[in-house]
N, C-alpha and C positions, 0 to 999 in steps of 0.2 A: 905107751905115752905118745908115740911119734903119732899113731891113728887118731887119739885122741886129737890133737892139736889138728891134722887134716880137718880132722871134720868140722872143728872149730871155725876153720880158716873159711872154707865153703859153705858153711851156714852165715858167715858174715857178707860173703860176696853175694849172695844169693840178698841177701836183704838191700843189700847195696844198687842192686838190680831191679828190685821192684824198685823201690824209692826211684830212681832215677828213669823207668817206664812210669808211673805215674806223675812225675812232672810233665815229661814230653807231652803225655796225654792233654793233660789241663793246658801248657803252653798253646799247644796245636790248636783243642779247641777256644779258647782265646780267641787265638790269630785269625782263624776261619769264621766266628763269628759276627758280625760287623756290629755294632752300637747301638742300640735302638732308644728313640727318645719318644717316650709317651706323654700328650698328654691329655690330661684330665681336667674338665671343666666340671665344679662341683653345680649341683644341681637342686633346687630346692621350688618345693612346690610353689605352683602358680596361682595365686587367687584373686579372684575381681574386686578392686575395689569399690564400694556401694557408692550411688551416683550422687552427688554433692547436690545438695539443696539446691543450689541456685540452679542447677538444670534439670531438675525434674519437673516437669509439667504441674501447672498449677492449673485447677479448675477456677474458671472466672465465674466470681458472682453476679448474680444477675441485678442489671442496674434497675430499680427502682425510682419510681414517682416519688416527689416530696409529700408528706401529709398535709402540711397548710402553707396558705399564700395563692398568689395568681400565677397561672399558665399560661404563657399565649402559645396561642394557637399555630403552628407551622413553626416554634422554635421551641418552646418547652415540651409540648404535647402533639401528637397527632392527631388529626378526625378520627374516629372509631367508637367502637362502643369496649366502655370499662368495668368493671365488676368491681364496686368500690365496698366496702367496709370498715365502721365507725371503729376509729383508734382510742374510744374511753367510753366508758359506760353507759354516759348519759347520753351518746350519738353524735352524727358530724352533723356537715352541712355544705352543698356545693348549690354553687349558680353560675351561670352562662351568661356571658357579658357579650355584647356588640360593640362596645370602646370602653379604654380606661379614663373616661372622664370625671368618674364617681357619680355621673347622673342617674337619677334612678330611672331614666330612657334608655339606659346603659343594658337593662336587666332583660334576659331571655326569659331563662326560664330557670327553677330553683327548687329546691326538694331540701328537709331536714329527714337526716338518716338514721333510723335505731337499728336495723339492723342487717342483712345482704341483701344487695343491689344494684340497678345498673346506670349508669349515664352516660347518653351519646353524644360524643363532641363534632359538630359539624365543621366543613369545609368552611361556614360563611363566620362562625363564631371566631369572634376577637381573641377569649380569652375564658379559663375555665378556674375560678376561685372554691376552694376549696378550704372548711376547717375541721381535722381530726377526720379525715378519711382516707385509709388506705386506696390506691387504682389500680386494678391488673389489668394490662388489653387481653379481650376475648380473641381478640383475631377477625373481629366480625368487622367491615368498613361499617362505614357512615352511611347514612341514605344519601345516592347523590354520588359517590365517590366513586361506583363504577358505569361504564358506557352504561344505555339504556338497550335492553334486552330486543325493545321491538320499537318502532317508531319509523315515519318517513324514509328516505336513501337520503344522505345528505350530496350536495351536488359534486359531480363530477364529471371534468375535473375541478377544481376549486373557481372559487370567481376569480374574474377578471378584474383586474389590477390589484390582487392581493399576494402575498406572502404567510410563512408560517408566524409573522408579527401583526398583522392585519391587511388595513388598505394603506399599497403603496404611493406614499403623496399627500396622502392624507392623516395629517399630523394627529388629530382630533379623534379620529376611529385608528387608530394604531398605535401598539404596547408602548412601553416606554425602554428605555435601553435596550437591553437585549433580551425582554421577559417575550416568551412565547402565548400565541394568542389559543385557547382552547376552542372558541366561538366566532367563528362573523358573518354578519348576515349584511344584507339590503332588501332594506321592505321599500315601498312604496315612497316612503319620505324623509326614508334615515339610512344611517350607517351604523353601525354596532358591530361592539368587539368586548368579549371576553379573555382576560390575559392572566397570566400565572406570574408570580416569582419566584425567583429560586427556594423559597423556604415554605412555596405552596399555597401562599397568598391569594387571593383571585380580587380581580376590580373591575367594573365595567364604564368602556366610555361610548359615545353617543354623538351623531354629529347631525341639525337637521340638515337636509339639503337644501331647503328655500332659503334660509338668514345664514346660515354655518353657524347656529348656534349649538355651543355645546358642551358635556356635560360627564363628570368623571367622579364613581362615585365606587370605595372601599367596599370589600365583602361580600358581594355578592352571594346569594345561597344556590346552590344545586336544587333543581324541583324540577320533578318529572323526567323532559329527555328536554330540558332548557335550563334557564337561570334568572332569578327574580332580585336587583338588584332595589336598596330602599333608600330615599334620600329625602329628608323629612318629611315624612308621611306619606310623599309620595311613592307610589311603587313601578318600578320600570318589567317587565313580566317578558323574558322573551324566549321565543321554541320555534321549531323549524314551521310553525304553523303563522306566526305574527308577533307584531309588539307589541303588549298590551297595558298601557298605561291608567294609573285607579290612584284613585285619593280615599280609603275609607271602602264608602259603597257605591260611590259617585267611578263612574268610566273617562278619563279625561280624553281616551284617544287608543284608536286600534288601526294598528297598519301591518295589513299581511305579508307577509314575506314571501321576497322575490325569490332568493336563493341562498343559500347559505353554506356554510361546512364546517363540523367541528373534529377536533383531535379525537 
């Protein structure tokens, strides 16, 4: 019995022994390991969002001619030539005006439309009325709208006592405000000046030198490598070669040109 109990005694201490080696253990490492704080940022996928109507590029449409009513010329319409097309069935209809007076002296020139075609708006034309006809510009100018290919040198450098508005001093052959001059010459017994305005207007005036009479007259047209301005039937004709003034078939007057220079 007494061995029994020995062994009792020493299987109890024995267990007492571990026990108390594995606390140490855990203690220890505890102690030895320091704290560590992780942390973690959750994550979730990234996706673009689709670009908001108001900033996606929008294709602009392209702005369009009205089908009926009057055009003037250098603020609704440009010189050019258009490629018009009747908007109903039974066809349009455009004419070419030199003023909107409603006089039928008013009328250039006029075409009824059945069906594709073209019409060229000049530099000298007032205004282009149109009823039931589409306009697209070709791209093509006017006659007249660009320099002339071959012709004279014009003089250089420009005349004497002139400016890019005409003759300085000379109220009568020189632009008005601040409209720049395209033409001016001196012939023999005049002054002349062809002038722009800012929306492409053109007008020509005229001064003689013997009276200082003189003379200022709307719209002038582009012809040739000069400019033919009309003022009741008469017509004023002028190019780096002279002025040629005509009533009809009748010549009232020609004076060559001394020198000139245009833009």
């Amino acid at each position: 019995m007494i061995v029994v109990a020995l062994i009792a005694t020493l299987a109890g201490l024995a267990v007492v022994l571990v026990r108390n080696s594995a606390s140490e253990a855990e203690e220890t490492a505890a102690a030895g390991s320091p704290a560590r704080t992780v942390t973690v940022t959750a994550g979730s996928p990234t996706t673009s969002a689709p670009p908001s109507a108001a900033t996606e590029s929008a294709t602009a449409e392209p702005q369009t001619l009205p089908t009926d009513g009057i055009l003037k010329v250098g603020v609704d319409i440009a010189p050019g030539e258009y490629a018009v097309r009747p908007t109903r069935s039974y066809g349009g209809y455009w004419e070419r005006l030199s003023c909107l007076t409603g006089d039928f002296t008013c009328l250039l020139a006029n075409d009824n439309v059945e069906g594709n075609s073209y019409v060229v708006v000049l530099p000298g034309d007032v205004a282009l009325r149109i009823d039931g006809l589409e306009l697209v510009p070709t791209g093509n100018p006017a006659p007249g709208t660009a320099p002339p290919a071959a012709g004279p040198a014009p003089s250089s450098p420009p005349l004497d006592n002139t400016d890019g508005q005409g003759f300085v001093g000379v109220p009568q052959a020189r632009c008005n405000h601040t409209n720049a001059a395209v033409f001016a010459g001196q012939t023999t017994e005049s002054l002349v000046v062809v002038c722009e305005t800012g929306v492409g207007r053109l007008y020509y005036k005229g001064v003689r030198l013997s009276d200082g009479a003189a003379l200022e007259i709307d719209d002038p047209v582009a012809s040739g490598n000069g400019f033919t301005a009309t003022n009741d039937g008469v017509q004023y004709r002028i190019s780096p070669d002279a002025l040629v003034i005509t009533e009809g078939s009748s010549l009232l007057g020609e004076e060559p040109m001394l020198q000139y220079w245009t833009r």
